[in-house]
C-alpha positions in Angstrom: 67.7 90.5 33.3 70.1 92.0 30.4 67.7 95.5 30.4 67.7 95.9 33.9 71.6 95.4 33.6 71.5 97.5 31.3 68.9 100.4 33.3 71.7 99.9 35.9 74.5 100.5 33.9 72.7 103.9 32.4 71.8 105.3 36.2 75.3 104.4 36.8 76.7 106.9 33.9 73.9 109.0 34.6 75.1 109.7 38.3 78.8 110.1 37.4 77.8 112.7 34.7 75.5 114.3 37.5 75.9 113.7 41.1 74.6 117.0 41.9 71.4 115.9 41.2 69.3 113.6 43.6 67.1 111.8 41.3 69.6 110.1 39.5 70.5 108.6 42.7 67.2 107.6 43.0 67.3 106.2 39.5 70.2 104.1 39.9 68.5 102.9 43.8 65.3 101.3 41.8 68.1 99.9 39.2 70.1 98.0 42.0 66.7 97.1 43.5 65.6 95.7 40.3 69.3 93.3 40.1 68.6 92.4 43.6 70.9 94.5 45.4 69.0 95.6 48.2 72.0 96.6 50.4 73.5 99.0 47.3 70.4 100.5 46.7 69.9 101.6 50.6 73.3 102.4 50.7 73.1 104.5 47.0 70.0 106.5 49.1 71.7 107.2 51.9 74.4 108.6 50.0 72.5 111.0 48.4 71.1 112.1 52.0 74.6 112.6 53.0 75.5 114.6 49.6 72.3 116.8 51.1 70.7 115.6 47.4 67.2 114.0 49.7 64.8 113.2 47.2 61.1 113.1 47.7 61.3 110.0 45.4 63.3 108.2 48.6 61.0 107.3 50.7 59.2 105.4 47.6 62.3 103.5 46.7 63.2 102.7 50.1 59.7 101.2 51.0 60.2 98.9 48.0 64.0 97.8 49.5 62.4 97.7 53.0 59.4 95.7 52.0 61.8 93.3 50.2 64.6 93.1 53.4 61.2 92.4 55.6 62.0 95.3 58.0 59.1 96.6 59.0 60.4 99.3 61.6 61.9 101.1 58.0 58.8 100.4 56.1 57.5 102.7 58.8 59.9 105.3 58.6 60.0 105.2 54.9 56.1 105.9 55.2 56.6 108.7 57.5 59.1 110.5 55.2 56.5 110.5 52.2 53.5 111.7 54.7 51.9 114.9 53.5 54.3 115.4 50.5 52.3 116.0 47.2 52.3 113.7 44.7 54.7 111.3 47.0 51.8 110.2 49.5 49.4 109.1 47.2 52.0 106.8 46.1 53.3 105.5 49.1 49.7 105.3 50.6 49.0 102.9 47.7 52.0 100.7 48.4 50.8 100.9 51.9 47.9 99.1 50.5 49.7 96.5 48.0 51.3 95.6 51.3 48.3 95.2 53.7 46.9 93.0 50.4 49.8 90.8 50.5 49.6 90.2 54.0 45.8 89.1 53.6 44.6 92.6 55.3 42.0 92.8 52.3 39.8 95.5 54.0 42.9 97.7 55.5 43.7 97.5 51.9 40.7 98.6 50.8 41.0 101.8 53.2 44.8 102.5 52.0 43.5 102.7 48.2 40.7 105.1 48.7 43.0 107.3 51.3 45.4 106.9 48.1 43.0 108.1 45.8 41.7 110.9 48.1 45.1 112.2 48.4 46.2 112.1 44.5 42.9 114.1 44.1 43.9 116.5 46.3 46.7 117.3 44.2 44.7 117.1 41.0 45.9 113.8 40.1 42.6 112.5 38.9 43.7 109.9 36.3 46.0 108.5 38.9 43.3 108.1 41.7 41.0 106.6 38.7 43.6 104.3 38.5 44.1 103.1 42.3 40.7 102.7 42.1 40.7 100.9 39.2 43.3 98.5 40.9 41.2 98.0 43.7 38.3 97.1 41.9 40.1 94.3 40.1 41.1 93.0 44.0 37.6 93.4 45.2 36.1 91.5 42.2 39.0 88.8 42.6 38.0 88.6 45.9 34.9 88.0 45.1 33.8 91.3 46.3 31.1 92.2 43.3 29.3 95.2 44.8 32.6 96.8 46.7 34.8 96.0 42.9 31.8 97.5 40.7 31.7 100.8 43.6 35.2 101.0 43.3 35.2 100.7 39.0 32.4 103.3 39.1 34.7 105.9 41.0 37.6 105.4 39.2 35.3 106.1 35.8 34.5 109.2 37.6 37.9 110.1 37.8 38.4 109.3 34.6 36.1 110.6 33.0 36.3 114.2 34.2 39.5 114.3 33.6 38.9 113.8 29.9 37.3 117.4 29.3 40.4 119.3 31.1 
């Protein structure tokens, strides 16, 4: 607990040095997420909407605060905000599927992941949709899943791998 009181106290400093600048209010939203103050961390976001400093790192953080609150109306909007935004959607399209896995929606999940990967790809972010794939091979193979986990490891070496020669 100490470092993340201590993460907290830097996006603190880090904010009053800069306020002009909206990821450090999205910097100190994950740190009061990670001390467990959900209702600062919402309220640190929306003050950086109303100092017109939006983020497109937001939506992201506010999933996370929404997920944790158990409002899923907001997980909705959060999901909406992050929709068609390069290198945000990919993201939130994977925590999309962390969430449907949680829930016990393994196959949804399954479908978030690869439209995660599809979309980092998009924005030639190979190594990270080798890496959502990677993720949900592990899940398909712990679900016992062999031949969806080993089609799933195989894509994400794909990714990986031609990545390596650029």
């Amino acid at each position: 607990m100490e470092d993340y009181e201590r993460a907290h106290a830097a996006a603190l400093q880090a904010l009053k040095l800069n306020t002009g600048n909206g990821n450090n209010y999205v910097n100190l939203s994950y740190s009061d997420q990670w001390i467990d103050q959900l209702n600062r961390a919402k309220a640190t976001a929306q003050d950086s909407r109303a100092h017109e400093l939006d983020s497109p790192w937001l939506p992201l953080v506010l999933y996370n605060v929404d997920f944790l609150a158990h409002d899923a109306a907001a997980i909705e909007q959060q999901v909406a905000g992050a929709t068609g935004k390069p290198g945000v959607e990919d993201q939130m399209l994977f925590l999309e599927s962390e969430t449907a896995a949680c829930n016990g929606e393994f196959t949804k999940s399954g479908e978030l992941t690869r439209r995660a990967a599809d979309s980092a790809q998009r924005v030639s972010e190979k190594e990270t949709a080798a890496e959502y794939l990677g993720h949900a091979s592990v899940r398909e193979a712990l679900m016992g899943n062999m031949d969806s986990a080993k089609q799933d490891a195989k894509a994400a070496m794909m990714f990986a791998n031609s990545n390596s020669g650029s």
